[in-house]
DSSP file (Angstrom, degrees, kcal/mol; ACC not computed):
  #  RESIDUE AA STRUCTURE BP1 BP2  ACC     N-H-->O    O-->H-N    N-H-->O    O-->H-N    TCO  KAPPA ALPHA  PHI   PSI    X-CA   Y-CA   Z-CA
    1    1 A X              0   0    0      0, 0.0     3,-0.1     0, 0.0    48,-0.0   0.000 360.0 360.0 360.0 126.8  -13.9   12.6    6.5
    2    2 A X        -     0   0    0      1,-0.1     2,-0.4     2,-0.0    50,-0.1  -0.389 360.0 -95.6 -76.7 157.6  -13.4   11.1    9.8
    3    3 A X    >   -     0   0    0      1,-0.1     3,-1.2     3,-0.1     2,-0.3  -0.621  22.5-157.6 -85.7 124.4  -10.9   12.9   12.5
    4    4 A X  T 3  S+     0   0    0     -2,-0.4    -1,-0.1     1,-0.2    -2,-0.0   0.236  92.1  68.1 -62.1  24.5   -7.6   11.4   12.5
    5    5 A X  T 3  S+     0   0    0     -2,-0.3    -1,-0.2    58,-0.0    55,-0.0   0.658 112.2  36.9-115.7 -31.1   -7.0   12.6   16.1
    6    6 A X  S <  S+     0   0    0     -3,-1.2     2,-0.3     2,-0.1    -2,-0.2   0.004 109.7  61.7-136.3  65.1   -9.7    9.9   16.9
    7    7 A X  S    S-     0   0    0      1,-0.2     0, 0.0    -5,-0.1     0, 0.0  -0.993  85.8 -87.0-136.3 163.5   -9.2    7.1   14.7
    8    8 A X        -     0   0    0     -2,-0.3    -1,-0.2     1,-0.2     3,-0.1  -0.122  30.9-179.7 -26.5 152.5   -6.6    4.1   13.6
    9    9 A X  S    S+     0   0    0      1,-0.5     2,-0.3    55,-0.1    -1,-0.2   0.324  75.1  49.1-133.4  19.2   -4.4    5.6   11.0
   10   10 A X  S    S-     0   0    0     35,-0.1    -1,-0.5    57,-0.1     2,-0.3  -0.759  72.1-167.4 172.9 104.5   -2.7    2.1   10.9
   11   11 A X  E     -A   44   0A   0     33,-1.0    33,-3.3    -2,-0.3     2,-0.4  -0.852  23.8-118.4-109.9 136.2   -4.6   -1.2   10.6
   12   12 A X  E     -A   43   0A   0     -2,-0.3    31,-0.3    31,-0.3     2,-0.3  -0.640  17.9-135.0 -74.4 127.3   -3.3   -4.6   11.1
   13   13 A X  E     +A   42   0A   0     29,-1.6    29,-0.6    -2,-0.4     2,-0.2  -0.611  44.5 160.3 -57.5 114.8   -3.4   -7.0    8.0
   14   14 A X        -     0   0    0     -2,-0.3    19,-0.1     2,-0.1    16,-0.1  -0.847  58.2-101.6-152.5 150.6   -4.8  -10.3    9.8
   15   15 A X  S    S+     0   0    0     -2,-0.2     3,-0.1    17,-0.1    -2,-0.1   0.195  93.2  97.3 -33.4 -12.1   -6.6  -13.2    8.1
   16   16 A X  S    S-     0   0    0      1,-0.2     3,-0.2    17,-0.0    -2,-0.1   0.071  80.4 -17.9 -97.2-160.5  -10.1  -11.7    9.3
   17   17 A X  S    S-     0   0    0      1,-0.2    -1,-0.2    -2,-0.0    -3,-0.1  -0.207  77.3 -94.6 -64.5 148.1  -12.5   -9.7    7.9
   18   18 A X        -     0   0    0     -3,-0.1    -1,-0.2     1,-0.1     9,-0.1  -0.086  43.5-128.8 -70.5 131.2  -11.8   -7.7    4.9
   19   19 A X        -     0   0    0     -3,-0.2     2,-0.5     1,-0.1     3,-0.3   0.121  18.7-119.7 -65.1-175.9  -10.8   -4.2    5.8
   20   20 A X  S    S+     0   0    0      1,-0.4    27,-0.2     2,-0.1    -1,-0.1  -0.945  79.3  11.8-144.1 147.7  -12.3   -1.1    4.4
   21   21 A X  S    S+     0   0    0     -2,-0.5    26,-1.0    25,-0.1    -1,-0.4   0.983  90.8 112.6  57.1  65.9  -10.9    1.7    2.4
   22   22 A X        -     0   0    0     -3,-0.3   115,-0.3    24,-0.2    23,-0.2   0.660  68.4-125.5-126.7 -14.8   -7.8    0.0    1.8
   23   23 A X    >   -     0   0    0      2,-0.1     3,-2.7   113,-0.1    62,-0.1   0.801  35.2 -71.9  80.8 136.3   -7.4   -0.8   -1.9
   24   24 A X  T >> S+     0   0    0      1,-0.3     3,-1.1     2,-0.2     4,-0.7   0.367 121.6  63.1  -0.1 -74.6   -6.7   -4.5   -3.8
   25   25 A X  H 3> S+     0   0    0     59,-0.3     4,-2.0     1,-0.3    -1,-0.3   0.695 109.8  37.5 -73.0 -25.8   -3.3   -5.0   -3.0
   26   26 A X  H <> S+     0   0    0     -3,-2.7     4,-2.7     2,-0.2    -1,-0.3   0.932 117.3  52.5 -88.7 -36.7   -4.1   -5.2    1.0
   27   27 A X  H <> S+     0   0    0     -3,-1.1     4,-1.3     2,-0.2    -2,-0.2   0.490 114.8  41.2 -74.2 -15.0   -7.3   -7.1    0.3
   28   28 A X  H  X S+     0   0    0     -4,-0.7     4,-2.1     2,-0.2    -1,-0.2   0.831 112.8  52.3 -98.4 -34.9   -5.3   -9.6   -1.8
   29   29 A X  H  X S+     0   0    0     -4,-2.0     4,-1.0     1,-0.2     3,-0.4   0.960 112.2  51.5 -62.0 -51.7   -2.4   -9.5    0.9
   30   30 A X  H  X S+     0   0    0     -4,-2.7     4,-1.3     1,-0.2    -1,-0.2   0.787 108.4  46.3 -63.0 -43.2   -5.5  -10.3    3.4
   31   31 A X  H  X S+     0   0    0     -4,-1.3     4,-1.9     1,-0.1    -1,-0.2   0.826 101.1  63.9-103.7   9.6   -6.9  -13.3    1.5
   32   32 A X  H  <>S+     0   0    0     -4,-2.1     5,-2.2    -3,-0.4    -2,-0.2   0.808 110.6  47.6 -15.6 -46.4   -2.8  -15.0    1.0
   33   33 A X  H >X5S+     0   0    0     -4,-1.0     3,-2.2     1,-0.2     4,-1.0   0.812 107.5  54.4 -74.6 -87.4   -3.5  -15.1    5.2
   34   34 A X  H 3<5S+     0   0    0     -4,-1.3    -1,-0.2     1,-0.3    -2,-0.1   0.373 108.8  45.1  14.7 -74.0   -7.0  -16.7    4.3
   35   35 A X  T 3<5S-     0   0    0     -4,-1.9    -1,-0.3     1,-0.1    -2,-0.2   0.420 119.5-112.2 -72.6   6.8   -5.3  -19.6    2.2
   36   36 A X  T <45 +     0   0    0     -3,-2.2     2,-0.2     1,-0.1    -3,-0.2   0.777  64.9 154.3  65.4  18.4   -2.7  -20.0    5.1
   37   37 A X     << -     0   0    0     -5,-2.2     2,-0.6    -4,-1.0    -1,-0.1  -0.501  52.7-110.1 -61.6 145.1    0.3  -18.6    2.8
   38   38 A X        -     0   0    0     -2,-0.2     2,-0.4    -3,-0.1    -1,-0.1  -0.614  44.4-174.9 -88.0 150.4    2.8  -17.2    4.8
   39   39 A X        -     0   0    0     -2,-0.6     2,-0.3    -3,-0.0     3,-0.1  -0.979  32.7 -98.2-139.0 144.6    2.8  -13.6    4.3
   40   40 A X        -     0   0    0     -2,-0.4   102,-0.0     1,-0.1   103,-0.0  -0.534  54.1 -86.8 -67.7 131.7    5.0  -11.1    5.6
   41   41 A X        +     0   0    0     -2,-0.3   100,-2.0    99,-0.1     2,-0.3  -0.161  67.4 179.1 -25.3 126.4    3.6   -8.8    9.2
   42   42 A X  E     -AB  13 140A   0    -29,-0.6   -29,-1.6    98,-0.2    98,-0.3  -0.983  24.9-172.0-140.8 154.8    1.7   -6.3    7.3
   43   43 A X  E     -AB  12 139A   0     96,-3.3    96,-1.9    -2,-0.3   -31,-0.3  -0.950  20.9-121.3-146.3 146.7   -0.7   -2.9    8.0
   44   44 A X  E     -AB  11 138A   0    -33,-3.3   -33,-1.0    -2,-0.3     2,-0.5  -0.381   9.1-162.7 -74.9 149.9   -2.7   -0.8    6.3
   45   45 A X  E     - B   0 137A   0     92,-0.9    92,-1.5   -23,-0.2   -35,-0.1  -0.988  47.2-132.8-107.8  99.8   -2.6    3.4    5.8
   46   46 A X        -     0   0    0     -2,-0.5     3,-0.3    90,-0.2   -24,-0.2  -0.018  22.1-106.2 -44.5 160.4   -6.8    3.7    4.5
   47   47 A X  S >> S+     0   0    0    -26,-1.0     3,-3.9   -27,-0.2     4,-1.1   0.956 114.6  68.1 -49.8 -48.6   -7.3    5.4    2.0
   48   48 A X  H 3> S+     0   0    0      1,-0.3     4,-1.6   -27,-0.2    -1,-0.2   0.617  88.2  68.1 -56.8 -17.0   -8.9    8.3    4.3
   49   49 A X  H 3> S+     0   0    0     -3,-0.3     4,-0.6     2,-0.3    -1,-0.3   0.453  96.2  52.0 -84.0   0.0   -5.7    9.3    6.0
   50   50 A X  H <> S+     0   0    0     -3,-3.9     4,-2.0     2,-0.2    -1,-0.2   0.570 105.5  54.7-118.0  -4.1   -4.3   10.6    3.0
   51   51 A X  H  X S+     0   0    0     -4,-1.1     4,-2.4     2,-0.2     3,-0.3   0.937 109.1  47.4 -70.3 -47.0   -7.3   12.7    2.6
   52   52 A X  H  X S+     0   0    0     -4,-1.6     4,-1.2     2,-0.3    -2,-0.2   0.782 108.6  58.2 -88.9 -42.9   -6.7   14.0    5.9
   53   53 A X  H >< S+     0   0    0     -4,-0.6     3,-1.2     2,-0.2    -1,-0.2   0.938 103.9  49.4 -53.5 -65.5   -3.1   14.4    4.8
   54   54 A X  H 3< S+     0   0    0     -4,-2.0     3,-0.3    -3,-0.3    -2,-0.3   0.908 115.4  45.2 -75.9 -37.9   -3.9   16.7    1.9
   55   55 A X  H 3< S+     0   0    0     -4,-2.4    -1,-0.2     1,-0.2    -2,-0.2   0.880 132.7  14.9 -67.7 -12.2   -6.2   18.8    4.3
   56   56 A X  S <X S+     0   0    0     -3,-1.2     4,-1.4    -4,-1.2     5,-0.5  -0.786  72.0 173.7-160.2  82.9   -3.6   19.0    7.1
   57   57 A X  H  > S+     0   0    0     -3,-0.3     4,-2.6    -2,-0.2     3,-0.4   0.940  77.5  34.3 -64.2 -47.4   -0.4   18.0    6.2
   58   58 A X  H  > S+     0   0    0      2,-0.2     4,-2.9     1,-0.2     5,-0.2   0.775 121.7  58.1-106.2 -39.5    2.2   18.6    9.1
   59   59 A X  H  > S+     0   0    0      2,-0.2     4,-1.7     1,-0.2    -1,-0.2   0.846 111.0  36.9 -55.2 -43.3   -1.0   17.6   11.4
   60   60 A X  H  X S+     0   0    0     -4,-1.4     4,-2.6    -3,-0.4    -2,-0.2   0.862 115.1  54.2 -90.7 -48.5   -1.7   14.2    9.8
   61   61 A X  H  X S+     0   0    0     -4,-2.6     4,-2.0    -5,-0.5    -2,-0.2   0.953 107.8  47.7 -45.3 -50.4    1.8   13.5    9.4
   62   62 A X  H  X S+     0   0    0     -4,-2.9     4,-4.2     2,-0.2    -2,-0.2   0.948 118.0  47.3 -49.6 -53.2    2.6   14.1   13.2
   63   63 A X  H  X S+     0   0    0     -4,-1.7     4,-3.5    -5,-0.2     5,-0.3   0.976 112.2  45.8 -20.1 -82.8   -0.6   11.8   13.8
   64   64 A X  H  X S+     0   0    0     -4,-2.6     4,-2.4     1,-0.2    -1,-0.2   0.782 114.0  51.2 -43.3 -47.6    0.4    8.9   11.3
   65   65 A X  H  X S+     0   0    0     -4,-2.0     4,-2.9     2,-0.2     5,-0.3   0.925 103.5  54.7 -64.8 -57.4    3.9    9.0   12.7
   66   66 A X  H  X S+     0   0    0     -4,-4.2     4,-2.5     1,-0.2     5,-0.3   0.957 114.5  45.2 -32.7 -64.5    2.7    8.8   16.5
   67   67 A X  H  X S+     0   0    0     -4,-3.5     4,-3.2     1,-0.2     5,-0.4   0.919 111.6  50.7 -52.8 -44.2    0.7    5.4   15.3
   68   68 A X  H  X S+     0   0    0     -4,-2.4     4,-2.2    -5,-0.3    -1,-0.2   0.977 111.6  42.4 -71.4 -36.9    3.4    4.1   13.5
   69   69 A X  H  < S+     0   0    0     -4,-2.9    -1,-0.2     1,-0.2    -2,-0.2   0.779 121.1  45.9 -80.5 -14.7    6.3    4.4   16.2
   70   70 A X  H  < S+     0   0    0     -4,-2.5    -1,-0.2    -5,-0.3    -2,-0.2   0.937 125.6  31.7 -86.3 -51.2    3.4    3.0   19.0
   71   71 A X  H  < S+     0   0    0     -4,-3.2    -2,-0.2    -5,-0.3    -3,-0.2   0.938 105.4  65.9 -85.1 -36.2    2.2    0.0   16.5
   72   72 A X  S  < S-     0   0    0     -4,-2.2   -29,-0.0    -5,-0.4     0, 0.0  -0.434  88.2 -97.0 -85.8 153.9    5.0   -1.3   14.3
   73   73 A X        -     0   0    0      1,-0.1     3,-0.3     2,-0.0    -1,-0.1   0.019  26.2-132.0 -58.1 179.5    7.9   -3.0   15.6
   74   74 A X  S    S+     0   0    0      1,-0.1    32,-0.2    -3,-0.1    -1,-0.1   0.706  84.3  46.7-127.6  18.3   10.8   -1.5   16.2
   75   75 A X  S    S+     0   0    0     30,-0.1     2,-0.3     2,-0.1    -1,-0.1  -0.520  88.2  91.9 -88.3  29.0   13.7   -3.2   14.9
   76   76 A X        -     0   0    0     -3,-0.3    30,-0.4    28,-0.1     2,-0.2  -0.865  65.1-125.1-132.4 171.6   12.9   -4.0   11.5
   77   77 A X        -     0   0    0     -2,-0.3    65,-3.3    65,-0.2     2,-0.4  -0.798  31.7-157.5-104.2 154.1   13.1   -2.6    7.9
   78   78 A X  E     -DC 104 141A   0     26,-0.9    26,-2.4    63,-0.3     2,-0.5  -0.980  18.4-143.2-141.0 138.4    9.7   -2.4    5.9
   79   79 A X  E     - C   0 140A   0     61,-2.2     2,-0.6    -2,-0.4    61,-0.5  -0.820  22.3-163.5-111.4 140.7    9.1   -2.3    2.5
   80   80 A X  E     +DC 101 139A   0     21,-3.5    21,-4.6    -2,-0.5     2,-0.3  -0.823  16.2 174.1-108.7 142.3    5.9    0.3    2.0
   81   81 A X  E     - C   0 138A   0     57,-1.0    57,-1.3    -2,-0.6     2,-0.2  -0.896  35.4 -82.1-152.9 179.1    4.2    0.0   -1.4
   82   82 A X        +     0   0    0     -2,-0.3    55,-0.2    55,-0.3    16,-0.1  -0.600  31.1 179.6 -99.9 130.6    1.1    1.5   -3.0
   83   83 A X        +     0   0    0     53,-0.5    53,-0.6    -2,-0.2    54,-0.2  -0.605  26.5 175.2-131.1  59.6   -2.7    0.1   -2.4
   84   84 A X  B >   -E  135   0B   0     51,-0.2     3,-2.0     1,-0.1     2,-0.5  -0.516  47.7 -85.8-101.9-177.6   -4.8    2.5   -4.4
   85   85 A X  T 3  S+     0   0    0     49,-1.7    48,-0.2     1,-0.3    -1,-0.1  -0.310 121.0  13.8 -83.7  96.9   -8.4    2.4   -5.2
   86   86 A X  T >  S+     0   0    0     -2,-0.5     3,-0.7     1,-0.3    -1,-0.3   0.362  90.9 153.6 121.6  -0.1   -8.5   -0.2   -8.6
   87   87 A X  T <   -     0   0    0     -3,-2.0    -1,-0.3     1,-0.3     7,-0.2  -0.363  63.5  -3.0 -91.5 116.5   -5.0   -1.4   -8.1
   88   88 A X  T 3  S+     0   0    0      5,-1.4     2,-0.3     1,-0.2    -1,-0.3   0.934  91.6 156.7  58.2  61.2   -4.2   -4.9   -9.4
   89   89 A X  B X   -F   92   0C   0      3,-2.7     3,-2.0    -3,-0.7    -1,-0.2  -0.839  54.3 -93.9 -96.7 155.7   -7.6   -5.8  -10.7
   90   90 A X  T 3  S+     0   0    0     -2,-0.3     3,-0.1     1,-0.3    -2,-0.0   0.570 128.3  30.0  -4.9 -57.1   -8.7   -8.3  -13.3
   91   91 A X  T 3  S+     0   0    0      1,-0.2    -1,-0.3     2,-0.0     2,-0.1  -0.604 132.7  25.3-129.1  50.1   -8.9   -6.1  -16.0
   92   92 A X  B <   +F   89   0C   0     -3,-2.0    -3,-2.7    37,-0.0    -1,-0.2  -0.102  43.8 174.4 138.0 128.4   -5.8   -3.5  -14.6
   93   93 A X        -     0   0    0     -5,-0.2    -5,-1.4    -6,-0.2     3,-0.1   0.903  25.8-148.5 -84.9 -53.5   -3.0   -3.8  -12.5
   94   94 A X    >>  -     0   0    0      1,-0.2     3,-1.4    -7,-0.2     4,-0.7   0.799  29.9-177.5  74.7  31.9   -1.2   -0.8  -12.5
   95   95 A X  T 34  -     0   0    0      1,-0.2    -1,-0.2     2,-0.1    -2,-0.1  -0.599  67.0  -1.0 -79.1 139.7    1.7   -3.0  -12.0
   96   96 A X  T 34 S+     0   0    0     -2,-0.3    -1,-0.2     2,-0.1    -2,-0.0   0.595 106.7 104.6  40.4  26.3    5.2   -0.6  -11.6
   97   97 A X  T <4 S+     0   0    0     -3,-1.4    -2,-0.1     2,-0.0     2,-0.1   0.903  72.5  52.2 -78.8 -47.6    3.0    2.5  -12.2
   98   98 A X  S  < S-     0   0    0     -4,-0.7     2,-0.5     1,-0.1    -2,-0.1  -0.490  97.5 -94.9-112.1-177.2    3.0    3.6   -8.5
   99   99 A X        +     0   0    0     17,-0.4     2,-0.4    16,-0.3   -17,-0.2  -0.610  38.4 177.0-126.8 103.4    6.1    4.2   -6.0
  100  100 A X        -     0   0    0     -2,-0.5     2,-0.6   -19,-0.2   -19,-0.2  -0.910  12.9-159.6-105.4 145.0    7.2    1.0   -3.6
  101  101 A X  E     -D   80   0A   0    -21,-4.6   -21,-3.5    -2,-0.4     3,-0.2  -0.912   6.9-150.6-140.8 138.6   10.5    1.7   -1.2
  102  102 A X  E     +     0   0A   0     -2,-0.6   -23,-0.2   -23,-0.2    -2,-0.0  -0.487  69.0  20.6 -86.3 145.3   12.4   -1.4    0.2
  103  103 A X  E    S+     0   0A   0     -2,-0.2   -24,-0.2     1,-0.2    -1,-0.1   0.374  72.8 171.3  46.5  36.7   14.2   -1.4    3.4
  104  104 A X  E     -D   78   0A   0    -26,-2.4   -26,-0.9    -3,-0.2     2,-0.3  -0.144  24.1-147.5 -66.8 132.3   12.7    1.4    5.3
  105  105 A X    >   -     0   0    0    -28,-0.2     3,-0.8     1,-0.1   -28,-0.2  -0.812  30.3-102.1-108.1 161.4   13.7    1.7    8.6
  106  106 A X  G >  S+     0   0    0    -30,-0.4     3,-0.6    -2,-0.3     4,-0.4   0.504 113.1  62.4 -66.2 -17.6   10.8    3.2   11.1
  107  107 A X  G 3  S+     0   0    0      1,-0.2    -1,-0.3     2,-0.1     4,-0.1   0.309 109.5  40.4 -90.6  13.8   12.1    6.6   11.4
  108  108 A X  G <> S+     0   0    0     -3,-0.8     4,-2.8     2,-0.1     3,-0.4   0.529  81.8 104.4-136.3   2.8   11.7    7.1    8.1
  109  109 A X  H <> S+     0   0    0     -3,-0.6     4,-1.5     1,-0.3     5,-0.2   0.983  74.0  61.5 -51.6 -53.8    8.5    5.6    7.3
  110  110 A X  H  > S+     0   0    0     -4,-0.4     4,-1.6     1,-0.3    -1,-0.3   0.883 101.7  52.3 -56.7 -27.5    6.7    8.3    7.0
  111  111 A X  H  > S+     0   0    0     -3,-0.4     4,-2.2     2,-0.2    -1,-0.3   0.980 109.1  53.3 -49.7 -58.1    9.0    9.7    4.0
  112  112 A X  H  X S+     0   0    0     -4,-2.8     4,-1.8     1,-0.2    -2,-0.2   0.917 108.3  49.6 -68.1 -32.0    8.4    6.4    2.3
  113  113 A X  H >X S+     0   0    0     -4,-1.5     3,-1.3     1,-0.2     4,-1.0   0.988 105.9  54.3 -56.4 -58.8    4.5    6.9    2.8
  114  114 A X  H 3X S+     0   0    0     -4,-1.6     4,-1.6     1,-0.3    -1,-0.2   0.749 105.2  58.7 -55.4 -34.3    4.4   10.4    1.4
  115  115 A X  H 3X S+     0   0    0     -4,-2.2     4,-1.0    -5,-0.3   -16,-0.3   0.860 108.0  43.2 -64.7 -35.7    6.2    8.8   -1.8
  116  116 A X  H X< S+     0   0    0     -4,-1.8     3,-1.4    -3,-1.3   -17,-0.4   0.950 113.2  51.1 -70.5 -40.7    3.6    6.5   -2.4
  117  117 A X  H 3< S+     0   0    0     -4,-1.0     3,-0.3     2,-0.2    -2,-0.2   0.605 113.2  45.3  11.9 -61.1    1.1    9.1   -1.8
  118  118 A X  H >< S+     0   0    0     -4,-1.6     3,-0.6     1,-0.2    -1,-0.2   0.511 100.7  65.3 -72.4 -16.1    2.8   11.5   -4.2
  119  119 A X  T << S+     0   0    0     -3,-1.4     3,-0.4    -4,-1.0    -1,-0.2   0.505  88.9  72.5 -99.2  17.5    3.5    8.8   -7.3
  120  120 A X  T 3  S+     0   0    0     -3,-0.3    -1,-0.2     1,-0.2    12,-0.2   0.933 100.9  45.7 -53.0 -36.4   -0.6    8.7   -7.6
  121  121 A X  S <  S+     0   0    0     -3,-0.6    -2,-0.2    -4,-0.1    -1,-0.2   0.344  86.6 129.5 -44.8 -27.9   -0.1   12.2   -9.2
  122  122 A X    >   -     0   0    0     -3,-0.4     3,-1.3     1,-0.1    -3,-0.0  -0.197  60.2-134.1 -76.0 139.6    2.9   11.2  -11.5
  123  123 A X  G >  S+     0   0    0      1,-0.3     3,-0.6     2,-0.1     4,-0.3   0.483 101.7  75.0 -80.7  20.0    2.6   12.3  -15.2
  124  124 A X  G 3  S+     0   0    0      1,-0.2     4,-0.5     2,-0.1     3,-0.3   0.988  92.5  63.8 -77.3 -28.0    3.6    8.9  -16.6
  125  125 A X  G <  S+     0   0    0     -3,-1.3     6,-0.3     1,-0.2     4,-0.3  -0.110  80.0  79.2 -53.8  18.6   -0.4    7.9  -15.3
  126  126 A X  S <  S+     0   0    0     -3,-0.6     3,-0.5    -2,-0.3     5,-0.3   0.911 103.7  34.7 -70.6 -81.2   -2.1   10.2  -17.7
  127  127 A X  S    S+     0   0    0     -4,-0.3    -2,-0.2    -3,-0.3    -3,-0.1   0.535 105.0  63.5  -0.8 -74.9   -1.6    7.8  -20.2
  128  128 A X  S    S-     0   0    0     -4,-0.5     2,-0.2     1,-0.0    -1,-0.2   0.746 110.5 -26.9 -54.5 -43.8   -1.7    4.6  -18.9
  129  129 A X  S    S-     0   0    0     -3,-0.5     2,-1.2    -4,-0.3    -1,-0.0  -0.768  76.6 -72.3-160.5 177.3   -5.0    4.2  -17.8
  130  130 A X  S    S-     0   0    0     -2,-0.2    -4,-0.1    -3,-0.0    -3,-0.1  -0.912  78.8-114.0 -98.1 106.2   -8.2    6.1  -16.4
  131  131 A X        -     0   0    0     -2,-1.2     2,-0.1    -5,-0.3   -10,-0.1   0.133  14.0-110.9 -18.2 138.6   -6.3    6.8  -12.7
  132  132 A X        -     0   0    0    -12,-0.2   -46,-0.1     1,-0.1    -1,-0.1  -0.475  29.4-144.9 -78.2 160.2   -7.3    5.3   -9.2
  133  133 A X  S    S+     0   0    0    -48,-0.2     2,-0.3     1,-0.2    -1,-0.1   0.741  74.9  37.9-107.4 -24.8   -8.6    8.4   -7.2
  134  134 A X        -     0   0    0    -49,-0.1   -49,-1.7   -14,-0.0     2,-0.5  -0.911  69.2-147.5-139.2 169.2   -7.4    7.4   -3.9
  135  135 A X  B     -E   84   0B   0    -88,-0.3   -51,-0.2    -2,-0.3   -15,-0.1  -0.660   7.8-169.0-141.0  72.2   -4.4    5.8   -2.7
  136  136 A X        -     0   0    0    -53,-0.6   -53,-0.5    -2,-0.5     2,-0.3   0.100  23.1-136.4 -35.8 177.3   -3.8    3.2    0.6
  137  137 A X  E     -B   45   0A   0    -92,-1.5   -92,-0.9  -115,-0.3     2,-0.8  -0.770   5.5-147.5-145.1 110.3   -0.6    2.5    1.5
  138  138 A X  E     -BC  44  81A   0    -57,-1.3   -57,-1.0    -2,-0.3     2,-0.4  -0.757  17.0-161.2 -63.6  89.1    0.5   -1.5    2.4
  139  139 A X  E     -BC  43  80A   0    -96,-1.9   -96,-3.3    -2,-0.8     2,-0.3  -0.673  16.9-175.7 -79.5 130.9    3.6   -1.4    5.4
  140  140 A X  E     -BC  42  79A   0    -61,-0.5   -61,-2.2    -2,-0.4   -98,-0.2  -0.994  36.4-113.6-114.6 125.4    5.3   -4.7    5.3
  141  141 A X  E     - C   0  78A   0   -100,-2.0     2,-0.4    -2,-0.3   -63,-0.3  -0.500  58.6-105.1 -30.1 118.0    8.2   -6.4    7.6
  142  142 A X        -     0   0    0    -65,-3.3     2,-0.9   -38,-0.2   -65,-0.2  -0.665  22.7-149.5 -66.2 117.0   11.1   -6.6    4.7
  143  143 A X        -     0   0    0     -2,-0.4   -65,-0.0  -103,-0.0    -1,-0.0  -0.728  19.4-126.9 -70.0  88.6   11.5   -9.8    3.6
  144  144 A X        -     0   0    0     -2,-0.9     2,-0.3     1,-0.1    -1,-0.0  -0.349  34.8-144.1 -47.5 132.5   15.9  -10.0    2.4
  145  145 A X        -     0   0    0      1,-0.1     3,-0.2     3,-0.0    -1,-0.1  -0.734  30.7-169.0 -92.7 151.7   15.1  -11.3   -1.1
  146  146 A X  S    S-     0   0    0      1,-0.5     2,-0.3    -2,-0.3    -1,-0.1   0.428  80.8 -21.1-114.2 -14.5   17.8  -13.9   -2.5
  147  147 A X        -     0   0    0      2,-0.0    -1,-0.5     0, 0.0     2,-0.3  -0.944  66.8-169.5-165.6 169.6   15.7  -13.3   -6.3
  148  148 A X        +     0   0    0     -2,-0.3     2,-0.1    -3,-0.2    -3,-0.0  -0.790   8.0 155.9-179.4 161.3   12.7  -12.2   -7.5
  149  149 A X        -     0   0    0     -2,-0.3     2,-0.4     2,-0.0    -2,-0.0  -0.431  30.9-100.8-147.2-163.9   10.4  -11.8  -10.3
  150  150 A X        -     0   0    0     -2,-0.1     2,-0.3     2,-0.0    -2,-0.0  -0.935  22.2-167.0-162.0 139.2    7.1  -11.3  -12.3
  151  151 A X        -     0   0    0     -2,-0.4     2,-0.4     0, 0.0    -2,-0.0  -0.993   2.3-165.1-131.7 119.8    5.2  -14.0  -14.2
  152  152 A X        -     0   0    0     -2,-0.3     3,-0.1     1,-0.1    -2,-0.0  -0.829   9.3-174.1 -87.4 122.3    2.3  -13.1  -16.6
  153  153 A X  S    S+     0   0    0     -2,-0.4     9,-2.4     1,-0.1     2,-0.3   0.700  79.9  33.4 -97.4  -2.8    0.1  -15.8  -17.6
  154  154 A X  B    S-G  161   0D   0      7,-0.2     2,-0.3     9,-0.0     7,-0.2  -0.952 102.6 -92.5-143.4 173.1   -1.7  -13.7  -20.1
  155  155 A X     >  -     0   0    0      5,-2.1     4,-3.0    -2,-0.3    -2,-0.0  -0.711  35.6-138.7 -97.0 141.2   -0.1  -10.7  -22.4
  156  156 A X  T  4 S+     0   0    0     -2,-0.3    -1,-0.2     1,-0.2   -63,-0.1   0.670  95.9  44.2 -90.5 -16.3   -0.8   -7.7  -20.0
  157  157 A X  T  4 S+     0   0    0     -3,-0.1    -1,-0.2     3,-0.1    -2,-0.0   0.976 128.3  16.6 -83.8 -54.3   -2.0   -5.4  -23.5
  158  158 A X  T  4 S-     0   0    0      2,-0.1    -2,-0.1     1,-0.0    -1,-0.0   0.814 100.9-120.5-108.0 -37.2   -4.3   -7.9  -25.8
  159  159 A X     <  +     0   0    0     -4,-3.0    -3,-0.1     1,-0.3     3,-0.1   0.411  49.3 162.4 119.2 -45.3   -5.2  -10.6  -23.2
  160  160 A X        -     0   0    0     -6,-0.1    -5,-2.1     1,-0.1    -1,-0.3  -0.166  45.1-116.0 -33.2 134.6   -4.0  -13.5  -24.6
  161  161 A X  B     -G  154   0D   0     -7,-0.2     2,-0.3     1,-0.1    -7,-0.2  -0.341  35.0-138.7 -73.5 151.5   -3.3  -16.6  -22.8
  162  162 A X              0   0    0     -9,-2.4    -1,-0.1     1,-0.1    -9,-0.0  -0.819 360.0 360.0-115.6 161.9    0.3  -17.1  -23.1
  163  163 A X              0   0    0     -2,-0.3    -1,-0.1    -9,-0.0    -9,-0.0   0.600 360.0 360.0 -78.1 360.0    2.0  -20.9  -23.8
């Protein structure tokens, strides 16, 4: 596992080359930039940092923190949401399986990571699926919603195309 005392622990989400150890949801957030969608300021937590987390907790946290209060702005709310390892592929989403929190202000990120972190572990995911093994984390600028939703074009159990 590489040291977190000398690497990133927070990479910026840019239109460029695809990042590594970060899981679907940041690699999909990354080609939105591609196609010149606007997308919210975004950055990655790799997968590796949360390996480093579970060997050294209070160590990695102190780390992670440092990086966040030096890279992210500091006058915004962020919503921090879950980028693990199979996460919103073809054939499984995992969609409201794992832990997002909305309007996080910086001093607190690091709470909201460790909750995404922890709902890979949650027993409603026995069940659902064969489990992602490792867990990224996607920080975002919070967007104020005036609505939102979820649209399925095909029925998320059998597969069917929907009318």
């Amino acid at each position: 596992m590489p040291d977190p005392r000398r690497m990133d622990l927070v990479l910026p989400v840019t239109s460029g080359p695809p990042l590594d150890q970060v899981g679907n949801k940041v690699l999909k957030t990354q080609l939105l930039m591609r196609f010149g969608l606007r997308v919210p300021m975004s950055w990655a937590v790799p997968f590796w940092v949360m390996d480093a987390y579970l060997e050294n907790r209070e160590g990695t946290l102190d780390l992670l923190e440092k990086e966040m209060m030096r890279v992210l702005p500091q006058d915004r709310l962020f919503a921090v949401r879950s980028s693990a390892e199979g996460e919103d592929e073809s054939v499984r989403s995992f969609a409201g399986q794992f832990v997002s929190v909305l309007n996080v202000p910086l001093d607190q990120l690091i709470t909201a990571v460790e909750k995404v972190w922890r709902s890979l572990n949650e027993r409603k995911l026995k069940g659902y699926s064969a489990g992602p093994g490792r867990m990224g984390v996607l920080i975002q600028v919070m967007v104020p919603p005036s609505i939102s939703g979820v649209s399925f074009s095909c029925d998320p159990l059998s597969g069917r195309r929907l009318p």
